[in-house]
N, C-alpha and C positions, 0 to 999 in steps of 0.2 A: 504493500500500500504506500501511493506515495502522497505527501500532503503539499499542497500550494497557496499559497497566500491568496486574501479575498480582495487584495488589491492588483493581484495577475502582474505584478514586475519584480517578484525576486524566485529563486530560483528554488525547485521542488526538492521535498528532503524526506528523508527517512524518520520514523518514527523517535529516533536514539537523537537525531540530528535537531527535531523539532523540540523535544525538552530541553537540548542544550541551549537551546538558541531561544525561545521565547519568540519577542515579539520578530515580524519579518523583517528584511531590511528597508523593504518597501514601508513601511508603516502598518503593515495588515496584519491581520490574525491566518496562522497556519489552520488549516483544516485538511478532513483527509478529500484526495480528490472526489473517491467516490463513497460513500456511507453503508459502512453492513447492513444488513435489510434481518428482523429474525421474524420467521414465520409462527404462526399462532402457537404450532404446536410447541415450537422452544420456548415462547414465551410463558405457553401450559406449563412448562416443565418446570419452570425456575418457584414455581406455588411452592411452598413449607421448606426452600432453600433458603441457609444461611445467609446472612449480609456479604460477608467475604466470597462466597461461594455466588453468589448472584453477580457480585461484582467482576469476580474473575472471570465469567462469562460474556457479561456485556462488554468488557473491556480489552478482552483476547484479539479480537479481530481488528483492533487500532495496535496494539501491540506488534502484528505480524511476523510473530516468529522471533524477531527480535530482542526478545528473552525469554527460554524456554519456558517450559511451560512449569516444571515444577519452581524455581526460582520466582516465576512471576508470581505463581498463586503462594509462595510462604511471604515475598514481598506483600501481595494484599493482606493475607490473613493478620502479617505483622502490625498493617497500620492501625488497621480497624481492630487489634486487641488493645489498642488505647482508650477506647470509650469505656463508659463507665454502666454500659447499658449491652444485652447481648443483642437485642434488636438495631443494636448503633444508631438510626433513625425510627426511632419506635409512634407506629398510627395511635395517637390519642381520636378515640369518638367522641362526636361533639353531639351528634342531635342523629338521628335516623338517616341522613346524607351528607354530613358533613365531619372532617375527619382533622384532626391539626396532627402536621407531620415534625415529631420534638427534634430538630437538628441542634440543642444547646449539650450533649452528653459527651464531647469530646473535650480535650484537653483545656482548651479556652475557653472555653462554653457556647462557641460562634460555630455558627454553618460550615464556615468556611475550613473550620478542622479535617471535613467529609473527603476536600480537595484534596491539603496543603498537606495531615499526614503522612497520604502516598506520593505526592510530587517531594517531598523531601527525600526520602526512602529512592526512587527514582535517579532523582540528580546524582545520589552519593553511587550509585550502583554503577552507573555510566560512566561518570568522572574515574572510582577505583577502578575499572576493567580499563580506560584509556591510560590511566596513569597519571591523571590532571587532575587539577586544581581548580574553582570557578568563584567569583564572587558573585551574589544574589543583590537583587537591588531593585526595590519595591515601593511603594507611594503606600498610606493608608490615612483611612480616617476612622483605624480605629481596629476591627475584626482582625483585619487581613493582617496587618503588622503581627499581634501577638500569636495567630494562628499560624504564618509564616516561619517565625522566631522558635516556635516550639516545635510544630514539623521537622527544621535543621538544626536546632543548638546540639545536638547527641550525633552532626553527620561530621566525618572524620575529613572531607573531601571539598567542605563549603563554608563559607565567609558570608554572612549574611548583613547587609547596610539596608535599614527599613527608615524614610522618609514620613514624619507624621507633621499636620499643622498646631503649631505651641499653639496650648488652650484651647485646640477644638476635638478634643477626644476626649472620652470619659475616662477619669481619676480612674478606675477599676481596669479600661487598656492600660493607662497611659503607666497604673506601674506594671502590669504584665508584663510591657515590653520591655520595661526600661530597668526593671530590676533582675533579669536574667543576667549570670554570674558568667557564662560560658565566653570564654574566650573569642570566638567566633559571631561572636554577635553584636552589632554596633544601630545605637539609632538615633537619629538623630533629628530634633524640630526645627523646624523652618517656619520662615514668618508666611503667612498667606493663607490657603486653603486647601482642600486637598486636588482638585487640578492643577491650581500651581506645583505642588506634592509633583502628581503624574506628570505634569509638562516638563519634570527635571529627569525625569526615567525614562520619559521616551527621549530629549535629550540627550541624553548618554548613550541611549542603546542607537542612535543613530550616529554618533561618532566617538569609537570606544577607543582613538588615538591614547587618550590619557594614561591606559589599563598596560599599555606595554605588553601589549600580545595575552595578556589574562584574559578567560573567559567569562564574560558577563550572560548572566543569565536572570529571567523574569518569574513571577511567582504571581503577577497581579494576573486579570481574564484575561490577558494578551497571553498566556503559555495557553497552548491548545490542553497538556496534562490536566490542568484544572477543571475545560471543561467537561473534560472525558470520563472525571473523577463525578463528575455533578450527576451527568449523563443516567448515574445507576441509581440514586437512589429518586428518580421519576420512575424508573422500571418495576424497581424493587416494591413501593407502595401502589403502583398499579397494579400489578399481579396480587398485591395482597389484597385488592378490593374487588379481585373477578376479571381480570383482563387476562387475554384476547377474551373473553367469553359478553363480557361489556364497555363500554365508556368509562374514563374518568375524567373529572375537569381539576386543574389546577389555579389557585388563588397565588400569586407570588409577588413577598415584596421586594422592588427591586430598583436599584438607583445606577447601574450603567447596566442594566439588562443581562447580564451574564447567568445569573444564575435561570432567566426564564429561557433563553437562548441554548440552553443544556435541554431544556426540557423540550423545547422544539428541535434537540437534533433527536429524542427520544421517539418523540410522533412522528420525525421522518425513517425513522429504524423500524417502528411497525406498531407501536406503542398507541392502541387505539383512544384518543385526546377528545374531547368535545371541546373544549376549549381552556385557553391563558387568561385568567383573568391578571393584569400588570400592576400593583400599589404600588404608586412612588407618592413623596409628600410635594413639600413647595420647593425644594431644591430637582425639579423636574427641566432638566435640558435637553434629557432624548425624549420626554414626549412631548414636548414643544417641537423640538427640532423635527419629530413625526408625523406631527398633526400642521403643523405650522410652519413648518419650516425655519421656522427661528433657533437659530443654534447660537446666539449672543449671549453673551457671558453675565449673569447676574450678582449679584452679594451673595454668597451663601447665609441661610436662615437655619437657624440652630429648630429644631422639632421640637412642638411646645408639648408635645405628649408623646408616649412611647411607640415606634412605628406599628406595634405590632397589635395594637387597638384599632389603629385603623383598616391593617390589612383584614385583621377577623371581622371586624364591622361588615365589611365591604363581603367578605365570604358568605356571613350567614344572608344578608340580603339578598346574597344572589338566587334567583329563582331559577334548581337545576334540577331535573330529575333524576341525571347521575350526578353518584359519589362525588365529593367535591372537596381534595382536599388542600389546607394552607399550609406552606410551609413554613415555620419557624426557627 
């Protein structure tokens, strides 16, 4: 399988190639050319299977051989015995069609654990069979830093620099990230916001002159790993609620779309979807940019309540006859 950029000006790469490299050269995101497809019955199959074991199967066919098969699946099983839960994203029922899916059970307590566990575990495994070295180098407003940091501080192979905006993270990130002892971990705040954050990452990753032939490598949705990592557990709580055999609809909150973007490479792999419902708050520039085409730069506004009132607000309103569930 080979992956090419969704901007079609840098050059196709191997699976091993695409975690090491992160975002394209072009600016775009790696994807694979073409998308495993899984038919009803594999989808059947995967009912009363393991987290790990679901995983290893959704995720096999982006792998490509690329790392056998018993290494890959003790790499997954490795990641996912970090949670603190044996469902790792375990279905809370909320009312007779609606379901919240708890993604806070991993090391940080953020979603983004789901990813950044096995993209850590990934990097170090590639790097030690090459014989290299890489530094990581990430933008956050918060999840992604400490969930990044904790994914690599245990990796023999990576130098992790995470980017956050002074004062606009929560006290509860801000010492996550910044109180890890491990040698290999550095982070650092910046004045501005978190695109300013991201505009100094991609930045960098377009001219890595400074690095001295170092490998720079990405951890934020620009590394395809992450979304690959997402990709399974849409799968995972579909099949737990009757799929192939019916629909489910997903609620997601989401502020540069990644994590719902995982769930629509799920519905294009065979993952029968009725629909995304998308929650963002008032720091909304890709749905402006979507609806409106206005992609202009605003003040970021601090959220005067917890996002995740509104995303379930917005879920139980919605009038679905299939299952319907939020991710948290």
């Amino acid at each position: 399988m080979r992956y090419v950029s969704t901007r079609g000006q840098a050059p196709a790469l191997s699976f091993e190639e695409v975690v090491l490299t992160g975002m394209a050269s072009d600016g775009g995101l790696y994807v694979p050319e073409t998308l495993p497809e899984f038919s009803r019955e594999e989808l059947a199959e995967m009912a009363g299977l393991s987290y790990a074991e679901i995983a290893f199967r959704v995720m096999k066919p982006f792998v490509n051989g690329e790392i056998d098969d018993a290494t890959f699946r003790s790499i997954v099983t490795e990641a996912y015995a970090t949670f603190n839960h044996d469902a790792v994203v375990p279905l809370k029922q909320l009312d007779a069609n609606h379901f919240l899916l708890e993604q806070f059970h991993g090391p940080t307590l953020a979603f983004k654990d789901v990813a950044l566990q096995l993209l850590g575990r990934l990097l170090d495994h590639f790097l030690k069979k090459r014989g290299e070295r890489a530094v990581i180098m990430g933008a956050t407003s918060g999840d992604t830093g400490s969930a990044a940091i904790e994914g690599c501080r245990h990796c023999d192979n990576l130098d992790i620099f995470i980017l956050h905006p002074h004062n606009r993270v929560s006290e509860v990130q801000r010492r996550q990230m910044t109180s890890v002892l491990a040698n290999n971990v550095f982070n650092i705040a910046i004045e501005g916001n978190f695109d300013d954050a991201q505009a100094m990452v991609k930045a960098s990753f377009a001219d890595q002159t400074f690095l001295n032939g170092t490998r720079l490598v990405a951890v934020n949705s620009i590394n395809w790993a992450r979304i690959m990592a997402q990709i399974v557990y849409y799968v995972a709580s579909g099949v737990a609620l009757g799929a192939p055999h019916r629909e489910v609809s997903f609620c997601v909150p989401s502020a540069n779309f990644g994590n719902v973007f995982a769930g629509y490479m799920a519905y294009k792999m065979g993952l029968p979807v009725k629909q995304f419902i998308i929650a963002t708050n008032a720091n909304d520039i890709l749905h402006r940019t979507l609806t409106d085409n206005d992609f202009s730069k605003r003040s970021w506004r601090p959220p005067w309540r917890p996002l995740w009132i509104s995303w379930c607000r917005l879920t139980l309103s919605a009038c679905c006859l299939t299952p319907t569930i939020a991710t948290a």
